[in-house]
C-alpha positions as CSV (number, residue, x, y, z in Angstrom):
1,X,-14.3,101.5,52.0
2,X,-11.1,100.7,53.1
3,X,-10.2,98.0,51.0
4,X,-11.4,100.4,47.7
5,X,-9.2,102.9,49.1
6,X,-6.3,100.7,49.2
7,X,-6.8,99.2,45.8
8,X,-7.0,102.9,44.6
9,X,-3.5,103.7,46.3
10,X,-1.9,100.7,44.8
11,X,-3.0,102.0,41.4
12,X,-1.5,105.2,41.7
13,X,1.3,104.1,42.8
14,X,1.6,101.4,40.1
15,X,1.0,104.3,37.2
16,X,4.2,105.6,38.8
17,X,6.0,102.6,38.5
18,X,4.8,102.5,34.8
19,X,5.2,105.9,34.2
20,X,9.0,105.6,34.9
21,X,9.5,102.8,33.0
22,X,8.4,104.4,30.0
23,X,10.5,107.3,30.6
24,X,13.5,104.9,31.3
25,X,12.8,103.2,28.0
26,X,12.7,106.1,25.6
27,X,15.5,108.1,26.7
28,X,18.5,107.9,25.5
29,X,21.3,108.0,26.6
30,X,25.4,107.8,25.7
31,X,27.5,104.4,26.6
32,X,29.3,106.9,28.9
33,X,26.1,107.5,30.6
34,X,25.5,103.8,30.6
35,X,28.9,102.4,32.0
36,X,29.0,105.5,34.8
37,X,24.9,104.4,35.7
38,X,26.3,100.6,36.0
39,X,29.3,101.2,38.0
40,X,27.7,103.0,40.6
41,X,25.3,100.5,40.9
42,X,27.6,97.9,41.1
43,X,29.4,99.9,44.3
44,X,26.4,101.1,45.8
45,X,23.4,98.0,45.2
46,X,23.7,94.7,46.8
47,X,23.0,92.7,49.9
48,X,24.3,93.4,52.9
49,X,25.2,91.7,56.2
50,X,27.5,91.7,58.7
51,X,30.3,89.4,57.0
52,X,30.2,91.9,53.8
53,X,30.2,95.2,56.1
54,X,33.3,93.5,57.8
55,X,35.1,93.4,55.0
56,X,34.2,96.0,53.1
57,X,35.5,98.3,55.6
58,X,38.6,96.2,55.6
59,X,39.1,96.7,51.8
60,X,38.9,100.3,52.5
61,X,41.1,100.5,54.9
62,X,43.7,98.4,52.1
63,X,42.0,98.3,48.7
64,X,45.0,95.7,47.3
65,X,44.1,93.4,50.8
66,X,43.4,90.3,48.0
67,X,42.5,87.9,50.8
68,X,39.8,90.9,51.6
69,X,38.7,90.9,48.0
70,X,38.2,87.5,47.5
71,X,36.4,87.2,51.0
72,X,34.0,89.6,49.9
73,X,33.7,88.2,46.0
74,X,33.0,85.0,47.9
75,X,30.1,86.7,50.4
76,X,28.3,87.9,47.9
77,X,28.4,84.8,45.8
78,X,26.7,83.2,48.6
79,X,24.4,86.1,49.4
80,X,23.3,85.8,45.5
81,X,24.3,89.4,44.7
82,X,26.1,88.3,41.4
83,X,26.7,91.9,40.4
84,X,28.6,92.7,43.0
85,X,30.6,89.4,43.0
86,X,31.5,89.6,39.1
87,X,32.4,93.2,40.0
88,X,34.7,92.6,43.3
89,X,36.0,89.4,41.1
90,X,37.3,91.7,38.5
91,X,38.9,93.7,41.0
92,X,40.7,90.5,42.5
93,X,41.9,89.5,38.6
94,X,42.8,93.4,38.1
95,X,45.6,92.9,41.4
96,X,46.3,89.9,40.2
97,X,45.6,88.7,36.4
98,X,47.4,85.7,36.4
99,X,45.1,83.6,39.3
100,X,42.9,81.9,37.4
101,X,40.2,80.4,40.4
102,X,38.9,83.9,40.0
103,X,38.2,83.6,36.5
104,X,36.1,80.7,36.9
105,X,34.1,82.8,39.9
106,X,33.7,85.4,37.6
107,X,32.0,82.6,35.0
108,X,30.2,81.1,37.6
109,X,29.0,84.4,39.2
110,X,27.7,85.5,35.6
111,X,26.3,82.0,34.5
112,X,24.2,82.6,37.7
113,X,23.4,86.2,36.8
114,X,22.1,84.5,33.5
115,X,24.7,86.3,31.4
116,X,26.2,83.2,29.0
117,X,28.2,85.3,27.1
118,X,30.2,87.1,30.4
119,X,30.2,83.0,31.7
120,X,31.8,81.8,28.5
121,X,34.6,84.5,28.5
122,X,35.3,84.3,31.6
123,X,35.6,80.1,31.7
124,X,37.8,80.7,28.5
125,X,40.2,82.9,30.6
126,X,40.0,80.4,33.0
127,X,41.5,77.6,31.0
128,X,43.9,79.7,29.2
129,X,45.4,80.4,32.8
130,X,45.0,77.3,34.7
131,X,49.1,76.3,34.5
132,X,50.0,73.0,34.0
133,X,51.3,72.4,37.4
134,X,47.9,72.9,38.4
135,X,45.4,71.0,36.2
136,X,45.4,68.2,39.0
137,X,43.7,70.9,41.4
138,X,41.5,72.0,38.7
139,X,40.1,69.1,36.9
140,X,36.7,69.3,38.1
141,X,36.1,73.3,37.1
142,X,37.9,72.7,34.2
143,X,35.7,69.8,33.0
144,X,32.8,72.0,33.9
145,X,34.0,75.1,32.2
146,X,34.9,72.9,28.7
147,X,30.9,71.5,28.9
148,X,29.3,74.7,29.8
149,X,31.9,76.4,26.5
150,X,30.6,73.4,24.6
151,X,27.6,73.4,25.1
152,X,26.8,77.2,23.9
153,X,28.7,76.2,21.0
154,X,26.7,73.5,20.0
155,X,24.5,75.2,17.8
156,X,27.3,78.0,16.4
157,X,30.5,76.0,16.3
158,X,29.9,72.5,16.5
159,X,33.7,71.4,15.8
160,X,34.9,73.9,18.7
161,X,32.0,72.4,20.6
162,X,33.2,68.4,20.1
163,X,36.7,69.4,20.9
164,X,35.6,71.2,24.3
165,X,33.5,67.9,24.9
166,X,36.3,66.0,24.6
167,X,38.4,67.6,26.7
168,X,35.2,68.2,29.4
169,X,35.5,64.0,29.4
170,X,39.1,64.0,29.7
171,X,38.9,66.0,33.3
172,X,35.7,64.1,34.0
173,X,34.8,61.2,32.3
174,X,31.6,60.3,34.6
175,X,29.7,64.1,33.8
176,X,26.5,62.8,32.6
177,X,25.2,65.9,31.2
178,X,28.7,65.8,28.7
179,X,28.0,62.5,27.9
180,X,25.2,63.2,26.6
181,X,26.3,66.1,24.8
182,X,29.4,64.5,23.2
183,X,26.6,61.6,22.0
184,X,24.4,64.4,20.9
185,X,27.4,66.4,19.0
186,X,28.5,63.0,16.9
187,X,25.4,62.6,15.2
């Protein structure tokens, strides 16, 4: 008896579940509506621990603490609330555009979120603001963020694609996976 009442309760709560899905997929609603809906989420959802709560309450205390920011960009990355990191990472590159490490967070953060188009722009920003004084420093992301650019373009842009190979070598010449790909991309 007990276990055909339970069995009946998770139905009915599962034609809830259904029954709101449904709703959510037939109603529409305006980009407006959308982009307010997504932004809350992205302030309100997410993990939470002690290390975030610390410094969210710093950060709202001093919203422009960057140190703060990236603390928290970097807590939720390893947490694996990528929402919330690609959102506190755009807030970092809003204070300041010109720092590209948070870029390539932002690519990582949405290559983990399983969003390749976000990952791409963001790794292109990324090279574009790497300066030259610091390609030493960044050799290894930018080998990665060439390959992972490349390797999207395979298929699309195959000349874009053997150029970012190329340069993906040039940073790191012993990357398997873009060895492969440059020998994949010549024939």
């Amino acid at each position: 008896m007990k276990t055909e009442f339970k069995i009946k309760s998770l139905l009915f709560g599962l034609s809830f579940i259904a029954a709101n899905y449904m709703t959510a997929q037939t109603n529409q609603t305006s980009n407006d509506t959308i982009n307010n809906q997504t932004a809350a989420t992205a302030q309100t959802s997410g993990v939470s621990n002690p290390e975030i709560e610390g410094l969210k309450q710093k950060i709202a205390a001093k919203p422009d603490d960057t140190q703060s920011l990236v603390g928290l960009a970097t807590a939720y990355q390893n947490a694996s609330d990528w929402t919330s990191a690609i959102a506190t990472w755009n807030k970092v590159t809003a204070i300041i555009p010109d720092w590209a490490p948070a870029y390539y967070s932002i690519g990582y953060a949405n290559q983990s979120a399983k969003n390749n188009d976000g990952a791409k722009m963001a790794y292109e920003q990324y090279i574009a603001k790497v300066k030259p004084e610091e390609v030493d420093a960044n050799k290894q992301n930018l080998a990665y963020a060439y390959f992972f650019i490349a390797f999207l373009d395979k298929e699309s842009n195959p000349e874009k694609a053997k150029q970012y190979i190329a340069k993906s070598l040039q940073y790191d010449s012993s990357n398997q996976d873009a060895l492969n790909l440059s020998k994949s991309l010549m024939n």
